[in-house]
Backbone as a chain_set.jsonl record, in Angstrom:
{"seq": "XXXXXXXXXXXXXXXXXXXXXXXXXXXXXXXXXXXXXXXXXXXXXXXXXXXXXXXXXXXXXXXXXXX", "coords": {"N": [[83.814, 22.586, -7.43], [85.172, 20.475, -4.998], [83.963, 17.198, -3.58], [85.485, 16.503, -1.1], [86.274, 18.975, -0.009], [84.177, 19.751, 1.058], [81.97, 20.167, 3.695], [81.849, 17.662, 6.278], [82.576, 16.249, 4.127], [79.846, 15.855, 1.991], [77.355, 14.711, 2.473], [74.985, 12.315, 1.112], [71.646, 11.608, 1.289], [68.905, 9.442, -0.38], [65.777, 8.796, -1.348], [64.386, 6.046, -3.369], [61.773, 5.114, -5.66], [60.849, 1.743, -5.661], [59.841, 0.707, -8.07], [61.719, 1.896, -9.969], [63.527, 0.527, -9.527], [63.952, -2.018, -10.572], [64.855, -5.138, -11.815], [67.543, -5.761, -14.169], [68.402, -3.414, -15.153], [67.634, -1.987, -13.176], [69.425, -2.644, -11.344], [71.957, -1.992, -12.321], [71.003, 1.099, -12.468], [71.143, 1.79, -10.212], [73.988, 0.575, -9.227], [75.545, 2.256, -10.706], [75.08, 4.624, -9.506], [76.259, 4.254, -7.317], [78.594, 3.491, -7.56], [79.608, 6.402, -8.628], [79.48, 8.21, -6.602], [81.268, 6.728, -5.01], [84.198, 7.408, -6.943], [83.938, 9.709, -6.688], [84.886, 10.577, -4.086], [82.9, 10.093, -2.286], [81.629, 10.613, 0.686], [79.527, 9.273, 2.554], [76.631, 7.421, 2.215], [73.101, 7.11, 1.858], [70.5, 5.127, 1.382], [67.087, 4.82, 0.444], [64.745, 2.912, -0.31], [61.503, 2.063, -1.738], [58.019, 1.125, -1.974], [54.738, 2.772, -3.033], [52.547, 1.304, -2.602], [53.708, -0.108, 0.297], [54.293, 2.359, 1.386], [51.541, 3.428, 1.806], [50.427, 1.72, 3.529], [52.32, 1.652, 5.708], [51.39, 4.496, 6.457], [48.55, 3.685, 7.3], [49.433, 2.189, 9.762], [51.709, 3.244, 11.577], [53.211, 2.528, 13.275], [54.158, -0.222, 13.209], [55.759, 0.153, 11.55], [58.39, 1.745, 11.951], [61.726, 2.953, 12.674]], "CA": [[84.097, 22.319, -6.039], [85.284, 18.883, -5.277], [83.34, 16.556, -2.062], [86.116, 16.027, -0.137], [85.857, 20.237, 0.381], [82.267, 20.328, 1.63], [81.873, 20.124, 5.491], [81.2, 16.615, 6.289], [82.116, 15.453, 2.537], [78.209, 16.479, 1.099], [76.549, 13.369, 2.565], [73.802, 12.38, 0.572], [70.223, 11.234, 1.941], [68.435, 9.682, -1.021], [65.095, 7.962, -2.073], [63.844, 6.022, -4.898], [61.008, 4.273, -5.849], [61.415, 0.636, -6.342], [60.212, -0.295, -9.374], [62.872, 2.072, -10.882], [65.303, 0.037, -9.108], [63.671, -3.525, -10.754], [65.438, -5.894, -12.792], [69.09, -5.476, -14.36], [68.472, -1.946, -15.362], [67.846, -1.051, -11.75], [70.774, -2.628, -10.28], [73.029, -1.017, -13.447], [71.323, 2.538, -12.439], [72.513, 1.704, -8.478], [75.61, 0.418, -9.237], [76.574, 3.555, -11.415], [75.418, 5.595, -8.306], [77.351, 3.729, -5.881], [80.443, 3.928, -8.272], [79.778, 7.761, -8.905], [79.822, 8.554, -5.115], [82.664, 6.667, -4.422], [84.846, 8.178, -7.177], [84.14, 11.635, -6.327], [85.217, 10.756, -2.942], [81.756, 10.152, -1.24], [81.763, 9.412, 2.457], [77.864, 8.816, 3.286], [75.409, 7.752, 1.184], [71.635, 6.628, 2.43], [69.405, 4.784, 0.331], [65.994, 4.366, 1.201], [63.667, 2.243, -1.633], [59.984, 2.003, -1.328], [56.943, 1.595, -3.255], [53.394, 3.47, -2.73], [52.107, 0.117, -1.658], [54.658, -0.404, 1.289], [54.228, 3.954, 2.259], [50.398, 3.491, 2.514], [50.384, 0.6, 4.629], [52.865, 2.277, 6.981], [50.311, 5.814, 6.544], [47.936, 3.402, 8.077], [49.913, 1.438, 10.577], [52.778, 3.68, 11.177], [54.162, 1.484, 14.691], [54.89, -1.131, 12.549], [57.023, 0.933, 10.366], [59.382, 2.664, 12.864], [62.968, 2.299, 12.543]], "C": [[84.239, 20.807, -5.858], [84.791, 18.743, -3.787], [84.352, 16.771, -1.275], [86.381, 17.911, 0.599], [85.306, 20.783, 1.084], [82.724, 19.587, 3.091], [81.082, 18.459, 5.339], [81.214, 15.448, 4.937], [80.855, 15.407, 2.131], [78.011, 14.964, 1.409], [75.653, 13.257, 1.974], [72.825, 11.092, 0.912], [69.076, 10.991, 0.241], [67.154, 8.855, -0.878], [64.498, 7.435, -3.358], [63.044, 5.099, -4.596], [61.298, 2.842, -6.72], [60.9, 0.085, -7.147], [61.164, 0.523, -10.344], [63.801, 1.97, -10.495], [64.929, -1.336, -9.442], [64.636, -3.872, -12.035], [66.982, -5.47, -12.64], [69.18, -4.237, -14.08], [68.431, -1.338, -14.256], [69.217, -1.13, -10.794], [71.316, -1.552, -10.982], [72.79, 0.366, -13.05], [72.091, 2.404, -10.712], [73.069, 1.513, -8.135], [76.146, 1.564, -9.657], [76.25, 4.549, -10.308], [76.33, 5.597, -7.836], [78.804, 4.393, -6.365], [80.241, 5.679, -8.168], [80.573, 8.11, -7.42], [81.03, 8.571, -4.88], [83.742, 7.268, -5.359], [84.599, 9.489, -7.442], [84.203, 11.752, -4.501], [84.218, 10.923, -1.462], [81.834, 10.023, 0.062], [80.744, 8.765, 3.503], [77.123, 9.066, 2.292], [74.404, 7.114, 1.953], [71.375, 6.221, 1.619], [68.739, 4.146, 0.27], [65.478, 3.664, -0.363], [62.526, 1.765, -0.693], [59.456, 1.926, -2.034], [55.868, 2.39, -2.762], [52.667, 2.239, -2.234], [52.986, 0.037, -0.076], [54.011, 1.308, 2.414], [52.831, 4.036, 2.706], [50.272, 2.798, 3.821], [51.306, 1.48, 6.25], [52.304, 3.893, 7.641], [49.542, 5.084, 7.928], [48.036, 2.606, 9.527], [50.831, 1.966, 11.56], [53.842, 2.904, 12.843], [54.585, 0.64, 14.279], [55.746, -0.589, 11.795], [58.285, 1.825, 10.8], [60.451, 1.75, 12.59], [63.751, 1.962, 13.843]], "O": [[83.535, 20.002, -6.469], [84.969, 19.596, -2.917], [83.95, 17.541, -0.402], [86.682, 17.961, 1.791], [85.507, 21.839, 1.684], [83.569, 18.734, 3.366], [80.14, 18.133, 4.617], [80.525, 14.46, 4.682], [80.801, 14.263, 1.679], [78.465, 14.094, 0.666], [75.004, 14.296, 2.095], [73.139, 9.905, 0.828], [68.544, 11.97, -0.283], [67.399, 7.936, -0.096], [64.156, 8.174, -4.281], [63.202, 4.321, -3.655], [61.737, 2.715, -7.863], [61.211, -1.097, -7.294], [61.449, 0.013, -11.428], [64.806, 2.66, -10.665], [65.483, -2.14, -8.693], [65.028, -3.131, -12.936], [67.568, -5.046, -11.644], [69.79, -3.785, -13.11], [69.023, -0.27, -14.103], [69.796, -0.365, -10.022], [71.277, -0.394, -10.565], [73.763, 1.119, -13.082], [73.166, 2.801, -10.264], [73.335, 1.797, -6.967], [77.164, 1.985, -9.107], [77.131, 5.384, -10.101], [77.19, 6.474, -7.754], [79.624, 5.21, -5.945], [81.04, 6.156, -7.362], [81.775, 8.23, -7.184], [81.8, 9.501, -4.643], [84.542, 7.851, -4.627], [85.053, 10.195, -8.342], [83.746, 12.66, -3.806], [84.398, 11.415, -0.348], [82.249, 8.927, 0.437], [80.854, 8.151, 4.565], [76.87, 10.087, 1.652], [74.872, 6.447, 2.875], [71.887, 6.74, 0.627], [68.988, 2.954, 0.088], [65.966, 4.056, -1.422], [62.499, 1.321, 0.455], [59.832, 2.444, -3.085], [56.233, 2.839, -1.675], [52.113, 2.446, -1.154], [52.135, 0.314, 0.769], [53.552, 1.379, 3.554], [52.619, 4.577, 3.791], [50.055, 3.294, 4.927], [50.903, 1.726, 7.387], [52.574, 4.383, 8.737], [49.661, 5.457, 9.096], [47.08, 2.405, 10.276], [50.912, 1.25, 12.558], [55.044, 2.987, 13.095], [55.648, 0.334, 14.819], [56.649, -1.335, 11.417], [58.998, 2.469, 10.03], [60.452, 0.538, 12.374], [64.84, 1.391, 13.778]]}, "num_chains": 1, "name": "protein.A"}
Protein backbone atom coordinates (compact mmCIF):
# COMPACT_ATOMS: atom_id res chain seq x y z
CA UNK A 1 0.00 0.00 0.00
CA UNK A 2 1.70 3.21 -0.78
CA UNK A 3 1.16 6.69 1.88
CA UNK A 4 -0.12 8.85 -0.44
CA UNK A 5 -3.36 6.10 -0.39
CA UNK A 6 -4.00 6.23 3.36
CA UNK A 7 -6.61 8.88 4.48
CA UNK A 8 -4.72 11.83 5.53
CA UNK A 9 -1.30 10.33 4.02
CA UNK A 10 -0.62 7.94 7.51
CA UNK A 11 0.61 10.87 9.62
CA UNK A 12 2.97 9.77 12.01
CA UNK A 13 3.08 10.87 15.85
CA UNK A 14 6.44 9.70 17.16
CA UNK A 15 8.68 9.65 20.36
CA UNK A 16 12.16 8.95 21.19
CA UNK A 17 14.30 9.07 23.92
CA UNK A 18 17.11 11.45 23.68
CA UNK A 19 20.05 9.89 24.36
CA UNK A 20 19.27 7.64 21.31
CA UNK A 21 19.18 10.73 19.40
CA UNK A 22 22.96 11.92 20.94
CA UNK A 23 25.90 12.59 18.99
CA UNK A 24 26.42 11.89 15.09
CA UNK A 25 24.77 8.56 15.26
CA UNK A 26 21.61 10.21 16.49
CA UNK A 27 21.37 12.85 14.00
CA UNK A 28 22.35 9.97 11.09
CA UNK A 29 19.33 7.77 12.70
CA UNK A 30 16.94 11.23 12.33
CA UNK A 31 18.10 12.20 9.24
CA UNK A 32 17.43 8.65 7.68
CA UNK A 33 13.89 9.04 9.25
CA UNK A 34 13.25 12.35 7.93
CA UNK A 35 14.56 11.17 4.44
CA UNK A 36 12.45 7.85 4.71
CA UNK A 37 9.16 9.81 5.32
CA UNK A 38 9.71 12.15 2.79
CA UNK A 39 10.47 9.61 0.04
CA UNK A 40 7.54 7.55 0.65
CA UNK A 41 5.61 10.63 0.28
CA UNK A 42 5.10 11.59 4.03
CA UNK A 43 2.94 14.59 4.77
CA UNK A 44 3.10 14.88 8.78
CA UNK A 45 5.56 13.81 10.87
CA UNK A 46 5.77 14.78 14.88
CA UNK A 47 8.74 14.32 16.80
CA UNK A 48 8.71 14.60 20.34
CA UNK A 49 12.41 13.83 22.24
CA UNK A 50 12.68 13.55 25.92
CA UNK A 51 14.62 12.02 28.57
CA UNK A 52 13.27 10.38 32.02
CA UNK A 53 14.91 13.29 33.71
CA UNK A 54 12.92 16.09 31.80
CA UNK A 55 9.26 13.51 32.09
CA UNK A 56 9.74 13.33 35.93
CA UNK A 57 10.20 16.83 36.54
CA UNK A 58 7.13 17.63 34.43
CA UNK A 59 5.24 14.32 36.60
CA UNK A 60 6.00 16.66 39.38
CA UNK A 61 5.37 20.10 38.05
CA UNK A 62 3.15 19.39 35.19
CA UNK A 63 2.00 23.57 34.65
CA UNK A 64 5.27 24.16 33.72
CA UNK A 65 5.24 21.60 31.07
CA UNK A 66 2.04 22.43 29.11
CA UNK A 67 2.21 23.12 25.56
Amino acid sequence: MRVEDLTAGAPLDLRFSASGLKGETGTDRLAGLIEAVVAMKGNMLTITVTDVKELKAAMEDPENYRH
